[in-house]
MDAnalysis code that builds the backbone (N, CA, C; Angstrom):
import MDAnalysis as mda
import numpy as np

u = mda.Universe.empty(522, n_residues=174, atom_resindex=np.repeat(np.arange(174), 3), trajectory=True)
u.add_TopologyAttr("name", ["N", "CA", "C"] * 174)
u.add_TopologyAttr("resid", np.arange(1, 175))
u.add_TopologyAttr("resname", ["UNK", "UNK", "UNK", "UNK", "UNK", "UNK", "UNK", "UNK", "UNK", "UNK", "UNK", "UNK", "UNK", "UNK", "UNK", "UNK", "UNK", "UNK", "UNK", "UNK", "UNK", "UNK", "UNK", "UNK", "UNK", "UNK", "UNK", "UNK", "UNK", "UNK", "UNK", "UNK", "UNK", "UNK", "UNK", "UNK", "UNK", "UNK", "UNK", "UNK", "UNK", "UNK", "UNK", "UNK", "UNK", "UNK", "UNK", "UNK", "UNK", "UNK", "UNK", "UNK", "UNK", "UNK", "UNK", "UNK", "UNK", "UNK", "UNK", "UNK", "UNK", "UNK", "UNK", "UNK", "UNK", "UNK", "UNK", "UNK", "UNK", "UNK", "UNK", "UNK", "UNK", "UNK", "UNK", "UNK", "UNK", "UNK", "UNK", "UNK", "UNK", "UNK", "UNK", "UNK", "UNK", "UNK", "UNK", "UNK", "UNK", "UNK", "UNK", "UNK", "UNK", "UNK", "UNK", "UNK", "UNK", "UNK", "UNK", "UNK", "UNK", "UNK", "UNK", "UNK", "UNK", "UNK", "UNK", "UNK", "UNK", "UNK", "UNK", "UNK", "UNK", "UNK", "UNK", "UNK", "UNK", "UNK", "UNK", "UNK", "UNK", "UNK", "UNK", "UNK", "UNK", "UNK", "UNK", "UNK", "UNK", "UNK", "UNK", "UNK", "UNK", "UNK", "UNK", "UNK", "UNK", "UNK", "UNK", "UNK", "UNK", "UNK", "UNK", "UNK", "UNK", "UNK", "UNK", "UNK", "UNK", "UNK", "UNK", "UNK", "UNK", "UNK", "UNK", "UNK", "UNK", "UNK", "UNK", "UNK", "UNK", "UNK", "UNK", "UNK", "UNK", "UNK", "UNK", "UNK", "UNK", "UNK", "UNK", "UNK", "UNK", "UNK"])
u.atoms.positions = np.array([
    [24.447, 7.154, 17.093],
    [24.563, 7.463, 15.682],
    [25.631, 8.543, 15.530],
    [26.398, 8.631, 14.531],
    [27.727, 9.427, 14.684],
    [27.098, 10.450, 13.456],
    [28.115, 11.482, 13.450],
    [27.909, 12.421, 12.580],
    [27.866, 11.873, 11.070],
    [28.641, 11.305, 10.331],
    [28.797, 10.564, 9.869],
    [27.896, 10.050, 8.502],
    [27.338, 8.993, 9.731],
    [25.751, 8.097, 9.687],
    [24.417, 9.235, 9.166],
    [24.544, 10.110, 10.215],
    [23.450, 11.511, 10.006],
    [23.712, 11.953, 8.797],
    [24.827, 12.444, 8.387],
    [25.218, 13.156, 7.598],
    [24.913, 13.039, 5.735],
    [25.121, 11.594, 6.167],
    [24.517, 10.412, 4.746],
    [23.435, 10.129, 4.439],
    [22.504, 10.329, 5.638],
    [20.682, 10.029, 5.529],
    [20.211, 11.632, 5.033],
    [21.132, 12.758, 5.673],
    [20.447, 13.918, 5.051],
    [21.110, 13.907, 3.887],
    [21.984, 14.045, 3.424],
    [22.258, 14.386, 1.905],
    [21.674, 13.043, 1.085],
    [21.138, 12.116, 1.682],
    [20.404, 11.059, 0.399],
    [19.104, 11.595, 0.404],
    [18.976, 11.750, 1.490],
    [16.841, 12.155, 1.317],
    [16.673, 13.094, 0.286],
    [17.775, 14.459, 0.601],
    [17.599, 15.555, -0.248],
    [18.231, 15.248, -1.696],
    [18.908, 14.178, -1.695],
    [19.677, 13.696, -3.447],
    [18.134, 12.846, -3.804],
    [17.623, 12.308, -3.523],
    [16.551, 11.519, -3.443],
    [15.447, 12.354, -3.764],
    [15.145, 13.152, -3.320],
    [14.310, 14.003, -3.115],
    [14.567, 14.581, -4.388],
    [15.353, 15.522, -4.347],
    [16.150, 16.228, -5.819],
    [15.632, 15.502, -7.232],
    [16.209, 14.058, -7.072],
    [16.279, 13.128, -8.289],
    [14.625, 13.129, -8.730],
    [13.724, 12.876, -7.661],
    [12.562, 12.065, -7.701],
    [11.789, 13.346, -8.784],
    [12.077, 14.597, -8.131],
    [11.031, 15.651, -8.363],
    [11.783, 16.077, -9.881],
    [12.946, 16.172, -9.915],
    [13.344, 16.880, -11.349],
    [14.079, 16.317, -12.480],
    [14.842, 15.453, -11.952],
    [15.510, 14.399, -13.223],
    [14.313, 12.846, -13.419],
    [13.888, 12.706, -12.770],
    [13.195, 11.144, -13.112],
    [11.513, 12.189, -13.692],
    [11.299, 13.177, -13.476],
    [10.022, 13.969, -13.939],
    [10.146, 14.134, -15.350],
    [11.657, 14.155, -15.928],
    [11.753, 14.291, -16.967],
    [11.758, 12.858, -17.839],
    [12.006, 12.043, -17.792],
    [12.327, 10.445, -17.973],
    [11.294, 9.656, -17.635],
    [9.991, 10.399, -17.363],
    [8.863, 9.816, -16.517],
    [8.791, 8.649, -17.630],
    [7.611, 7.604, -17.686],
    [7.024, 6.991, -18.311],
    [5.724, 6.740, -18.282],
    [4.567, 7.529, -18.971],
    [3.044, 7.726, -18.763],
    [2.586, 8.261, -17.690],
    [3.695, 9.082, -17.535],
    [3.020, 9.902, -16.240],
    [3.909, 9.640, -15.046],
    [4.571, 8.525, -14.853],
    [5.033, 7.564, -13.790],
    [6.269, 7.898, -13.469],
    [7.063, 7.864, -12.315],
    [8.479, 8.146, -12.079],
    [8.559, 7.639, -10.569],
    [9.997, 6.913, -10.506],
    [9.889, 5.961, -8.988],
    [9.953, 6.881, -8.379],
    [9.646, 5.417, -7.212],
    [9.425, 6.490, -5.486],
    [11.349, 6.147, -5.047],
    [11.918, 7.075, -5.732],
    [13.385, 7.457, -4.718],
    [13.249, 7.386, -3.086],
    [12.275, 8.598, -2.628],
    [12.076, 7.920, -1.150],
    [12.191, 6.907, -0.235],
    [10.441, 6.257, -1.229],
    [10.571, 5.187, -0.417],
    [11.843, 3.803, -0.434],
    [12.361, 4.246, -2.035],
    [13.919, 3.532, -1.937],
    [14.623, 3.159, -0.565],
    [15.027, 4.685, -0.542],
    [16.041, 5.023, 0.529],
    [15.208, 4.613, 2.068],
    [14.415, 4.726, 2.180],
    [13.290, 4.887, 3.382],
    [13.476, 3.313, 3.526],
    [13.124, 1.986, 2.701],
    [13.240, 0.746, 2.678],
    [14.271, 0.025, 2.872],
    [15.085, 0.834, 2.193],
    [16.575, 0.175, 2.250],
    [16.888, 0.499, 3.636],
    [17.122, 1.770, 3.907],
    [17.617, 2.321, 5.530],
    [16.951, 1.397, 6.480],
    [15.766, 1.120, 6.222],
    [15.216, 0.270, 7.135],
    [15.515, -1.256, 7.136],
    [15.871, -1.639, 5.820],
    [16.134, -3.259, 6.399],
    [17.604, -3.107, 6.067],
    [18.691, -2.276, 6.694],
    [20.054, -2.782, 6.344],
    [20.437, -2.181, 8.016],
    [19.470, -1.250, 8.526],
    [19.910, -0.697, 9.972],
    [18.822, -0.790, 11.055],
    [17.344, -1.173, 10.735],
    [16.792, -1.864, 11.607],
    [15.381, -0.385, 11.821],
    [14.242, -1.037, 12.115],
    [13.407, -0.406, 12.604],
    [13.615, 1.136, 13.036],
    [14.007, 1.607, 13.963],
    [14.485, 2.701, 14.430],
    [14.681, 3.486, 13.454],
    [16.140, 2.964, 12.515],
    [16.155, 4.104, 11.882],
    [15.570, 4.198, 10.328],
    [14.680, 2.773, 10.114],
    [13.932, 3.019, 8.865],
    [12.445, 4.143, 9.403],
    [12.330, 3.743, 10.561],
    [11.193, 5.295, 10.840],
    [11.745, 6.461, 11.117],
    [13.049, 6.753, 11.543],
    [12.915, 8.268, 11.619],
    [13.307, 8.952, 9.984],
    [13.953, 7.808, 9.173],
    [14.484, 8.428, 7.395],
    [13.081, 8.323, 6.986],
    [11.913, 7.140, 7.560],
    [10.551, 7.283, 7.111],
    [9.796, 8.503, 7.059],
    [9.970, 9.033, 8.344],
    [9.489, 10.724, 8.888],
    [9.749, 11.041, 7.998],
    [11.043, 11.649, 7.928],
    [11.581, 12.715, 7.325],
    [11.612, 13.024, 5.960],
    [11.497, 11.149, 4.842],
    [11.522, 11.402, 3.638],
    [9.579, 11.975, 3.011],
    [8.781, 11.382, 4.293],
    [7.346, 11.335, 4.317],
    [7.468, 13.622, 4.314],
    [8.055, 14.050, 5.365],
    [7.601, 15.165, 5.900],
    [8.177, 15.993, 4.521],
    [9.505, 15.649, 3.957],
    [9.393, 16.190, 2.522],
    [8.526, 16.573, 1.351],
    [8.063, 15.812, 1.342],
    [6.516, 15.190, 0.538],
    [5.746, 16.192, 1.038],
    [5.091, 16.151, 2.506],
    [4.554, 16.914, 2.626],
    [4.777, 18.252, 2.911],
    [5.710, 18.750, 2.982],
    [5.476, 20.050, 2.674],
    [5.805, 20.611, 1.214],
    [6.008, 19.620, 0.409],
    [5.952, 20.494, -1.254],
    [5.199, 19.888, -1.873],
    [4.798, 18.792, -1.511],
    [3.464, 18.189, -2.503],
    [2.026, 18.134, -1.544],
    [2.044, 17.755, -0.470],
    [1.364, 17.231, 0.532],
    [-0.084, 18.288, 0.682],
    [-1.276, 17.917, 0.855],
    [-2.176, 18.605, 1.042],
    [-2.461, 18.860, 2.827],
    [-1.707, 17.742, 3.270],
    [-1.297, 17.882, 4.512],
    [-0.199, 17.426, 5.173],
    [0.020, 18.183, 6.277],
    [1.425, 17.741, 6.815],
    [1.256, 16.773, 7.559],
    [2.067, 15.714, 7.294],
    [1.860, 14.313, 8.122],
    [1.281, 13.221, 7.313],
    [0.754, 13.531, 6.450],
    [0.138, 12.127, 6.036],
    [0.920, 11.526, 5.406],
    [2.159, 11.988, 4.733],
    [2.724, 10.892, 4.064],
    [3.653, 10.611, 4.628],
    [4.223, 11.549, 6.042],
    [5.270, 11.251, 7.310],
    [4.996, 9.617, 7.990],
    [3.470, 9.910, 7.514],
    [3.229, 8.643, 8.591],
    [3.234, 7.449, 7.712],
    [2.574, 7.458, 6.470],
    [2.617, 6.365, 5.655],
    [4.619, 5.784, 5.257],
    [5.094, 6.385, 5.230],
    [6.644, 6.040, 5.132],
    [7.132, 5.939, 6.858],
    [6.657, 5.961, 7.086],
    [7.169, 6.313, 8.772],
    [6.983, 4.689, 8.911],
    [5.405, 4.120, 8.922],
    [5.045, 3.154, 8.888],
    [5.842, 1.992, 8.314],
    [5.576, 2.167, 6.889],
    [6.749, 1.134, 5.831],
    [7.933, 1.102, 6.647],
    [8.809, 2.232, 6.894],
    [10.276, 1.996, 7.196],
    [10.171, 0.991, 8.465],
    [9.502, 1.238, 9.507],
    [9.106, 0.676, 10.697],
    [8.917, -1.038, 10.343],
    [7.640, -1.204, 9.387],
    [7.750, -2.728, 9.014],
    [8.751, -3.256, 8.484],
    [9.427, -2.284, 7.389],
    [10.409, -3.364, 6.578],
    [11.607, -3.443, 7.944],
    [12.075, -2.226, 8.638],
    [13.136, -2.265, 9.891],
    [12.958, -3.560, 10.526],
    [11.830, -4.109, 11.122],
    [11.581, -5.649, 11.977],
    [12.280, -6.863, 10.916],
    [12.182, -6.448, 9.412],
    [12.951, -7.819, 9.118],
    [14.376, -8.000, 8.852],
    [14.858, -7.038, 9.799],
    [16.104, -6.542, 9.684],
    [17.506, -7.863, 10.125],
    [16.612, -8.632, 10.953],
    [17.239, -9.142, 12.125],
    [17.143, -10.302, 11.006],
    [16.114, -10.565, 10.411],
    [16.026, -12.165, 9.758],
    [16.633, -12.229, 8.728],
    [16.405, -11.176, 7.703],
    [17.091, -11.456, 6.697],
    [18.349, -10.754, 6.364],
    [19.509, -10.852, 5.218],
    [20.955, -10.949, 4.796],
    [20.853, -9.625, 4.312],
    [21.436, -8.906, 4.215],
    [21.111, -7.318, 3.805],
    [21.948, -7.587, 2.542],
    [22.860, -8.548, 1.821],
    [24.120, -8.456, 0.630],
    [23.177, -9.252, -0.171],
    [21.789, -9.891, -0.048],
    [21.571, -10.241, -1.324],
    [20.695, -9.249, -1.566],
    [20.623, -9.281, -3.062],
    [20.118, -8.613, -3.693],
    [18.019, -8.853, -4.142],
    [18.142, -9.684, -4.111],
    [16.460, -10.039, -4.400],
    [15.521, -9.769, -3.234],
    [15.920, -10.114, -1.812],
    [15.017, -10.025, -0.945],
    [14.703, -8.060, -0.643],
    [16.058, -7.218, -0.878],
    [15.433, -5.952, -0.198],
    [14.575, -5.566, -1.428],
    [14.855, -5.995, -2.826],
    [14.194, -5.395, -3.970],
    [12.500, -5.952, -4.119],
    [12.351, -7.243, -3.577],
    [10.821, -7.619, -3.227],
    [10.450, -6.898, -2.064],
    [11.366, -6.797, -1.185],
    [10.739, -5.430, 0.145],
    [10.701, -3.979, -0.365],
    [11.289, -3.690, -1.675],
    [10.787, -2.342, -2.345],
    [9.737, -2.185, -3.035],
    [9.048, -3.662, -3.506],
    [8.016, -3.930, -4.560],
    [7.134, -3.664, -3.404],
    [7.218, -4.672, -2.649],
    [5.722, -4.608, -1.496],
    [5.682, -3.200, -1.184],
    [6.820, -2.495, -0.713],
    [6.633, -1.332, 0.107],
    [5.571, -0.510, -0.700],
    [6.314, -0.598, -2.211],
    [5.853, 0.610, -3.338],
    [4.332, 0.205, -3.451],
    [4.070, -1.121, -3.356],
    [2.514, -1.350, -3.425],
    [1.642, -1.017, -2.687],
    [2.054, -0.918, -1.177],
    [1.588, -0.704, 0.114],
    [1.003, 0.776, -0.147],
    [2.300, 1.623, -0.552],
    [2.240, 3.004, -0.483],
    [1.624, 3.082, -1.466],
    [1.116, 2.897, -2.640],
    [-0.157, 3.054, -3.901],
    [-1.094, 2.787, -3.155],
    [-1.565, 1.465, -2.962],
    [-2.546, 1.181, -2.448],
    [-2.965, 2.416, -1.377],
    [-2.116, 2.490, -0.011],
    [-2.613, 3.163, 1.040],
    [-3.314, 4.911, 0.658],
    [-2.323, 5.050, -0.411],
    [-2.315, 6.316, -1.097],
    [-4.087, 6.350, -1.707],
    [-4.453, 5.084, -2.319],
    [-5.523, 5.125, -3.480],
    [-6.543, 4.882, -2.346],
    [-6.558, 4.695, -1.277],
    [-7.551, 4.052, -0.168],
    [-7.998, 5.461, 0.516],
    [-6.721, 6.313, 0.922],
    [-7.190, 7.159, 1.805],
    [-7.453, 8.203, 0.918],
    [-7.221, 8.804, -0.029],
    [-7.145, 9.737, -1.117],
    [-8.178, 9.398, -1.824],
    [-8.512, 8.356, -2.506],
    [-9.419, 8.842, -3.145],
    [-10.573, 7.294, -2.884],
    [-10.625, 6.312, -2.582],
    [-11.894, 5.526, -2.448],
    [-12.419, 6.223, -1.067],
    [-12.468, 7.123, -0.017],
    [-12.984, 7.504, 0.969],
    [-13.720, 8.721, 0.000],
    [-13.606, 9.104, -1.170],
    [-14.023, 9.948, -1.850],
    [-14.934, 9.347, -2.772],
    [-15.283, 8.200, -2.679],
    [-15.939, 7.422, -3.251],
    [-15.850, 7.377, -5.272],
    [-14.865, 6.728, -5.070],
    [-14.116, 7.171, -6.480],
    [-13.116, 5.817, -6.173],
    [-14.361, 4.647, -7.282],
    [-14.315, 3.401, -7.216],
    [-13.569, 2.746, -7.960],
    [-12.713, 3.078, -8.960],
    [-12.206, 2.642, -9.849],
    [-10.783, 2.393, -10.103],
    [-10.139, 1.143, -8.990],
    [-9.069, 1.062, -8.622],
    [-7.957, -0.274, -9.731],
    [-9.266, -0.531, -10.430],
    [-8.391, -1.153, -11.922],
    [-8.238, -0.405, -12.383],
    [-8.558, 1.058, -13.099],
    [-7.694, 2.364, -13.601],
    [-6.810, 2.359, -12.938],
    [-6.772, 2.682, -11.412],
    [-5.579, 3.423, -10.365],
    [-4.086, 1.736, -10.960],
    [-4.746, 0.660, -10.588],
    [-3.973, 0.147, -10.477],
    [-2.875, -0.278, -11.226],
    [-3.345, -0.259, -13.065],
    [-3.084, -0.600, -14.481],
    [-2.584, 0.744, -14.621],
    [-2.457, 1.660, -14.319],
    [-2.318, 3.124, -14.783],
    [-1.013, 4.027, -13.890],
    [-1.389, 3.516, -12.679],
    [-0.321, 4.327, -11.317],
    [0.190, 3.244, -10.875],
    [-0.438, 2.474, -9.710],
    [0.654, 1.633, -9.226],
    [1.365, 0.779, -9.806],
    [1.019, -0.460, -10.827],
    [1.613, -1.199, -11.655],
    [2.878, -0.693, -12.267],
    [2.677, 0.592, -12.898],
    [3.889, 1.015, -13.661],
    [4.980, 1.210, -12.582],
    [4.368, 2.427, -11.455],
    [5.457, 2.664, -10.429],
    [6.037, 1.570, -10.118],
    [5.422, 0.747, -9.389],
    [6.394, -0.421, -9.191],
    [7.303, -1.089, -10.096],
    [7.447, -1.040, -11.179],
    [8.135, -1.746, -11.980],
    [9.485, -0.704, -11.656],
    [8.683, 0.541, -12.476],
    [9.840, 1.196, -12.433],
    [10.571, 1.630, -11.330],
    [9.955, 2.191, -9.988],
    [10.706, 1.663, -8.640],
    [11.691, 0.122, -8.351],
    [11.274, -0.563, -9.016],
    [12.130, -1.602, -8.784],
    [13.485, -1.843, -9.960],
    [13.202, -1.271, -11.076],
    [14.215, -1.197, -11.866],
    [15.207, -0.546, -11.364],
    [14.898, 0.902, -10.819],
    [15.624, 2.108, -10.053],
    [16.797, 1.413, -8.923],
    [15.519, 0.801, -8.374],
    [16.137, 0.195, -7.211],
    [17.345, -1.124, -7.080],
    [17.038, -1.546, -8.448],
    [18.483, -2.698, -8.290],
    [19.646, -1.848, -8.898],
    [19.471, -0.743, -9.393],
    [21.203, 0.192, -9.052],
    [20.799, 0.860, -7.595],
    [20.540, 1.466, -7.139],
    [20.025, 2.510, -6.035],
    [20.669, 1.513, -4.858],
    [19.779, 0.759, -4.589],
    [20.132, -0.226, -3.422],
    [21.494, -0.432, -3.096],
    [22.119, -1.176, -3.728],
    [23.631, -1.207, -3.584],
    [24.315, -0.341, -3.641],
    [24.474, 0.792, -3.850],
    [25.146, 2.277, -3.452],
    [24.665, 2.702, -2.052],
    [23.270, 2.401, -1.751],
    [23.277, 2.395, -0.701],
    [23.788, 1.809, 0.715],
    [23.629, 0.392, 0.444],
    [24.493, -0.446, 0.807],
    [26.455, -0.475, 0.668],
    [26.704, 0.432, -0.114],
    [27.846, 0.183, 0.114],
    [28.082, 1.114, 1.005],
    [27.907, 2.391, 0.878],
    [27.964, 3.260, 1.926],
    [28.005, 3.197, 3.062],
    [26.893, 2.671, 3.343],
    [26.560, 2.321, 4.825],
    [27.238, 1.710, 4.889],
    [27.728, 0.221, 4.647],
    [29.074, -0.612, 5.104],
    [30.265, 0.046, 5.005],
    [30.659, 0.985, 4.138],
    [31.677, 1.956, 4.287],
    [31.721, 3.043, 5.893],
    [30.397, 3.489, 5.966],
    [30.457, 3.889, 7.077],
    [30.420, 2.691, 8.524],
    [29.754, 2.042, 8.245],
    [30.241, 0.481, 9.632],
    [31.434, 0.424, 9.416],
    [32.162, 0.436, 8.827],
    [33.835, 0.346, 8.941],
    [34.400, 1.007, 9.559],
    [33.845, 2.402, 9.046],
    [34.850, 3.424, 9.709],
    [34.366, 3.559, 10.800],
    [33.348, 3.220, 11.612],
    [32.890, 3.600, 12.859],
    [33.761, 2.439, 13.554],
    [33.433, 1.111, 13.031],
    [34.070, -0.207, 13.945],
    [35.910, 0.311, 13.733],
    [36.573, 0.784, 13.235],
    [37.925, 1.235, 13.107],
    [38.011, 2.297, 14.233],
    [37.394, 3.011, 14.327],
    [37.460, 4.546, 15.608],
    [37.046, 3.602, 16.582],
    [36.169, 3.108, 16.904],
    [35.537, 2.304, 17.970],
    [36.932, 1.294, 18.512],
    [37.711, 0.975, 17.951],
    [38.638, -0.210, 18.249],
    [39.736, 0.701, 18.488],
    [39.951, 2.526, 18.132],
    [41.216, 2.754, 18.492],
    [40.900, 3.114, 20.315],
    [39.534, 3.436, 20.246],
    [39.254, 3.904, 22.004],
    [39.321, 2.348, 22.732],
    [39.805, 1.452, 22.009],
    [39.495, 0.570, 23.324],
    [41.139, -0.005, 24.058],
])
């Protein structure tokens, strides 16, 4: 991984990060504002493969937890996870169309409600996951996925901007 490559995953997590907590907080809708994260966390993972959708998973997860998080790690691992699954379909599917990573942002965003509403609060016995679902996840996802058909492709271009310039240096050493 070149400086580069690094350089672009930290300044998106923290633009990501930035966006999620203070400009989309303002623009919310019923409370609701996308998961930027797991954006970037999904995308990184199915345009560069497993590997590095879990370590942007870590890192966008370990954000979380230390300014929202009641503990450290739990949401490292729940994005850690996602990036990891969506990374395996890296190999099968076309990273330039547009519909398949934005249904891998829907599932992700559902995964992460759900996992969120499972360990948080039905282990608390706090049964009422047609509220959670009509109320929190439903909306997020929409609006995560609206986000995400501009988001995605900036992402994507980048990164192919950076595969260029790496395959260009790579071809003057040979």
């Amino acid at each position: 991984m070149n400086i580069r490559r690094l350089l672009f995953n930290f300044i998106f997590i923290i633009l990501s990060f930035i966006l999620q907590t203070t400009v989309f907080r303002v623009f919310d809708f019923g409370g609701v504002t996308p998961n930027l994260l797991l954006i970037f966390t999904s995308s990184t993972a199915f345009i560069k493969g497993d590997k590095s959708g879990l370590v942007t998973g870590f890192f966008c997860g370990l954000l979380v937890d230390i300014f929202f998080g009641s503990y450290i790690g739990f949401f490292a691992l729940i994005y850690m996870y996602i990036g990891f699954i969506v990374g395996k379909l890296h190999e099968i599917f076309f990273t330039q169309n547009l519909a398949i990573p934005i249904l891998l942002i829907i599932i992700s965003d559902f995964v992460f409600g759900f996992v969120c509403y499972v360990l948080m609060f039905l282990f608390r016995t706090k049964f009422n996951i047609g509220y959670y679902m009509t109320n929190i996840i439903i909306p997020e996802i929409v609006y995560t996925a609206l986000v995400a058909i501009f988001y995605y492709p900036l992402i994507l271009s980048i990164n192919n901007s950076i595969d260029e310039r790496e395959q260009r240096s790579a071809k003057k050493f040979v």
